[in-house]
C-alpha positions in Angstrom: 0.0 0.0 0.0 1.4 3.5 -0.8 1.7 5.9 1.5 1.7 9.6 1.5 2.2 12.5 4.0 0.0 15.8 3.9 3.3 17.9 2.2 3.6 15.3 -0.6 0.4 15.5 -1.4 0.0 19.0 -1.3 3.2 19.8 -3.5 2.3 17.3 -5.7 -1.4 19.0 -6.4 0.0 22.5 -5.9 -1.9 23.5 -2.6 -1.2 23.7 0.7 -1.6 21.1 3.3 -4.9 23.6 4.9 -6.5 23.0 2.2 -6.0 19.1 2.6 -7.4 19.6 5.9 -10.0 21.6 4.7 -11.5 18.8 2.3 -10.7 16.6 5.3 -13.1 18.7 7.2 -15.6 18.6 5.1 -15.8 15.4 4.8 -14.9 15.1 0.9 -12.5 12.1 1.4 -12.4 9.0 3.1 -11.4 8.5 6.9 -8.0 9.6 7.4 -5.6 7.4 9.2 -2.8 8.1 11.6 0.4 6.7 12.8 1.4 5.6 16.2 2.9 9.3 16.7 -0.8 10.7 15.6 0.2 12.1 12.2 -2.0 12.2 9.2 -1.2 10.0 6.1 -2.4 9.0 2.9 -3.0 6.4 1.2 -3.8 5.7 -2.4 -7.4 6.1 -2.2 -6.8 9.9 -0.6 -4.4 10.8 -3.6 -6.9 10.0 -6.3 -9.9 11.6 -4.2 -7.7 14.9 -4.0 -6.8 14.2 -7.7 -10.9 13.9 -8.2 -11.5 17.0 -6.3 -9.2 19.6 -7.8 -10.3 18.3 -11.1 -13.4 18.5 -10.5 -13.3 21.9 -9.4 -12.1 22.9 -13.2 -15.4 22.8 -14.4 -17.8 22.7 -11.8 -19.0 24.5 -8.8 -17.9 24.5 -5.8 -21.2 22.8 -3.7 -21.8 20.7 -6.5 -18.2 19.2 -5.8 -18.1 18.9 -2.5 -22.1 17.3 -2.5 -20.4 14.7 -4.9 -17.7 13.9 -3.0 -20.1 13.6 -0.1 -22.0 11.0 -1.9 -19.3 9.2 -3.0 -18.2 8.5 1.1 -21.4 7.9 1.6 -21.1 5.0 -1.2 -24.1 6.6 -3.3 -22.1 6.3 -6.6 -25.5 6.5 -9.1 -26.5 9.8 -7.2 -23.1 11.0 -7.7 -23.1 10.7 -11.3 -26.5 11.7 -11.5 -25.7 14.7 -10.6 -22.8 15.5 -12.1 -25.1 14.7 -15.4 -27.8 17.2 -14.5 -24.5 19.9 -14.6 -23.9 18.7 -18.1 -27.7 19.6 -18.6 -27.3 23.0 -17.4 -24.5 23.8 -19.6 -25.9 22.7 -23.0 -28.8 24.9 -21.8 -26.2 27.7 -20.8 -24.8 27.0 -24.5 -28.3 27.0 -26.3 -29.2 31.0 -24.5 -26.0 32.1 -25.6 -26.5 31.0 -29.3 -30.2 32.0 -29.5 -29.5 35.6 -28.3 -26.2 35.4 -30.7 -28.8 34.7 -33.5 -30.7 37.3 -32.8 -27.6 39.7 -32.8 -26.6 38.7 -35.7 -30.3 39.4 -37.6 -30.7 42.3 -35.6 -34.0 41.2 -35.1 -35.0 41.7 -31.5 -39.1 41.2 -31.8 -39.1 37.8 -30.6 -36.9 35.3 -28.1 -37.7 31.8 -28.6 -40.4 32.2 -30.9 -42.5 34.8 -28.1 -43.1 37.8 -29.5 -41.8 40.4 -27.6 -44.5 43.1 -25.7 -44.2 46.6 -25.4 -44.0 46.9 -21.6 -43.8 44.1 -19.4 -43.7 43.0 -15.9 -40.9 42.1 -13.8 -42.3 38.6 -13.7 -43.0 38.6 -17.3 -39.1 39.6 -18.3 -38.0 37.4 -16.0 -39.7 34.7 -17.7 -38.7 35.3 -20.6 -35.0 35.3 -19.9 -35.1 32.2 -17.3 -34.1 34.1 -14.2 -35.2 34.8 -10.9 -36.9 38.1 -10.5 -34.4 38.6 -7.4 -31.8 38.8 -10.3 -33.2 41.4 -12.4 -33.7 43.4 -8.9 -30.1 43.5 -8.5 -29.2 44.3 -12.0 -31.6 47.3 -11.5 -29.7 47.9 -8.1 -26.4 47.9 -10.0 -27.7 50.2 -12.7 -27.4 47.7 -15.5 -31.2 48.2 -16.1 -33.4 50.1 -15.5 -37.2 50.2 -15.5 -40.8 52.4 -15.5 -43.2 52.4 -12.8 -46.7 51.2 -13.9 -49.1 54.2 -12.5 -51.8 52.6 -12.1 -50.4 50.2 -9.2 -46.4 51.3 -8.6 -45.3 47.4 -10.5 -42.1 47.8 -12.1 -42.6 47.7 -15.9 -39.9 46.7 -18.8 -39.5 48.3 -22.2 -38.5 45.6 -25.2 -34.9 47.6 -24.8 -34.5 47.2 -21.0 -35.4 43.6 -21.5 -33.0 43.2 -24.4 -30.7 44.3 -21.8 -31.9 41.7 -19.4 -31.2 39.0 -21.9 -27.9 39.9 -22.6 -27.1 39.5 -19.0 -28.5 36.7 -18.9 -27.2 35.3 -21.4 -23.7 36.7 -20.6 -23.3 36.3 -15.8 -20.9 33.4 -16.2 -18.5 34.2 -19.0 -18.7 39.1 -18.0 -17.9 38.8 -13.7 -17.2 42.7 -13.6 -20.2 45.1 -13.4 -17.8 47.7 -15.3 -17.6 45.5 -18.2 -21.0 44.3 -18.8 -22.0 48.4 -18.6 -19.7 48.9 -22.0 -21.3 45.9 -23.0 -24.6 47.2 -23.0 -23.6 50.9 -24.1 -22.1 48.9 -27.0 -26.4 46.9 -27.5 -27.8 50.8 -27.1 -25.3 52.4 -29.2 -26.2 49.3 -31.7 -22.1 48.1 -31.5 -22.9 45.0 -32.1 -20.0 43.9 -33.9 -18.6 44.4 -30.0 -21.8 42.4 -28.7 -21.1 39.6 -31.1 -17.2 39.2 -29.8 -19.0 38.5 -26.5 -20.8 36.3 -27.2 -18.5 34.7 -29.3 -16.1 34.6 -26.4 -18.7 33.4 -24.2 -19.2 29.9 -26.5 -15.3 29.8 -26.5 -15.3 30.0 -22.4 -18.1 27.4 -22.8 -16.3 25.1 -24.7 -13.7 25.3 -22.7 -15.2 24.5 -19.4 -17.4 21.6 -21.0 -13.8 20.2 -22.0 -13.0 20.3 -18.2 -16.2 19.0 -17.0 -15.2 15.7 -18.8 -11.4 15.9 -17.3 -13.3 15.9 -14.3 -16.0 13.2 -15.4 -12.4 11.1 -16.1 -10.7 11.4 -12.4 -14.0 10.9 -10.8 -14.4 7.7 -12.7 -11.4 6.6 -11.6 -12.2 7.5 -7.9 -15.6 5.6 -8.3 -14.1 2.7 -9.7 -10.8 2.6 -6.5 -13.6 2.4 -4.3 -15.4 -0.3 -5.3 -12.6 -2.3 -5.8 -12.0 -2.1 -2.4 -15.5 -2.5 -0.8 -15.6 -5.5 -2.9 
């Protein structure tokens, strides 16, 4: 059986031996044993679970690591992978909003989303329909001064123009690949001022940085197979 101390480990994967104890802590790998003196070691199993984990964290969430890791402790392989699957879901979902509102860039044709047409004024509930997010979200854009919107007169309810919700979709479209407010502001100077050979790079970029982190999602898929498969062989 090999065996491993905290530093190897940690200089092997490039972190430090608190973060070891940190996934230790959080239950992400199986019991640690000690020696006769009380130190921590490793064995195989541990190096290919902290293999699992940082590649793992490449592509996915953090809590959706660590819940898989949980599970895999915990012996619940299928949920595990089930899960892991539902991630591969949300990105070709992720994927399919980014080309549809690319689409529509590239017609300039901003009447309909999905085959809806498009309203003149609409609710908060409405937009965030539309779009797919929470109405908490567009709130905070609003906060942030990304959007802005009208007050319906009648009962105070905030209403969206076909623009502001143009906006919306673009952010949307756009949180996970723009993480500065400053940037997604040019950004949507660039949709008003109808830049949309700018737009279009974002968007472009945005497929790229999906690509790319679908790429690592499988990495990750590959070490976690491995872990799966070290411990059933030996629970069998």
């Amino acid at each position: 059986m090999d065996i491993y101390t905290p530093k190897q480990i940690a200089n092997a994967i490039n972190v430090s031996t608190t973060t070891l104890r940190r996934y230790e802590e959080q239950n992400l790998i199986p019991d640690v044993p000690r020696t006769d003196c009380n130190h921590r070691y490793y064995t195989s199993i541990h190096w290919q679970a902290f293999i699992t984990i940082r590649a793992l964290l490449r592509g996915y969430d953090i809590p959706i690591v660590y819940e898989v890791m949980r599970m895999i402790k915990n012996v619940n392989f299928e949920k595990a992978l089930w899960l892991i699957n539902e991630q591969q879901f949300h990105i070709q979902l992720e994927k399919r909003r980014v080309e549809e509102m690319l689409t529509m860039i590239q017609r300039a044709d901003f009447t309909k989303y999905k085959n809806k047409k498009l309203k003149e004024s609409m609710s908060i509930g409405e937009a965030a329909e539309i779009a797919g997010v929470k109405t908490s979200a567009i709130r905070h854009w609003e906060y942030e001064g990304l959007i802005h919107s009208e007050r319906n007169k009648e009962n105070g309810y905030r209403m969206f123009s076909i623009s502001e919700l143009r906006k919306i979709l673009v952010i949307s479209s756009l949180r996970k690949t723009v993480y500065y407010i400053e940037n997604m502001k040019q950004l949507l100077d660039d949709f008003d001022t109808q830049s949309y050979v700018k737009i279009e790079r974002s968007f472009q970029l945005a497929l790229e940085n999906l690509n790319n982190q679908l790429l690592l999602q499988f990495k990750g898929i590959t070490e976690l197979t491995k872990y799966i498969n070290f411990y059933r062989d030996l629970n069998t």
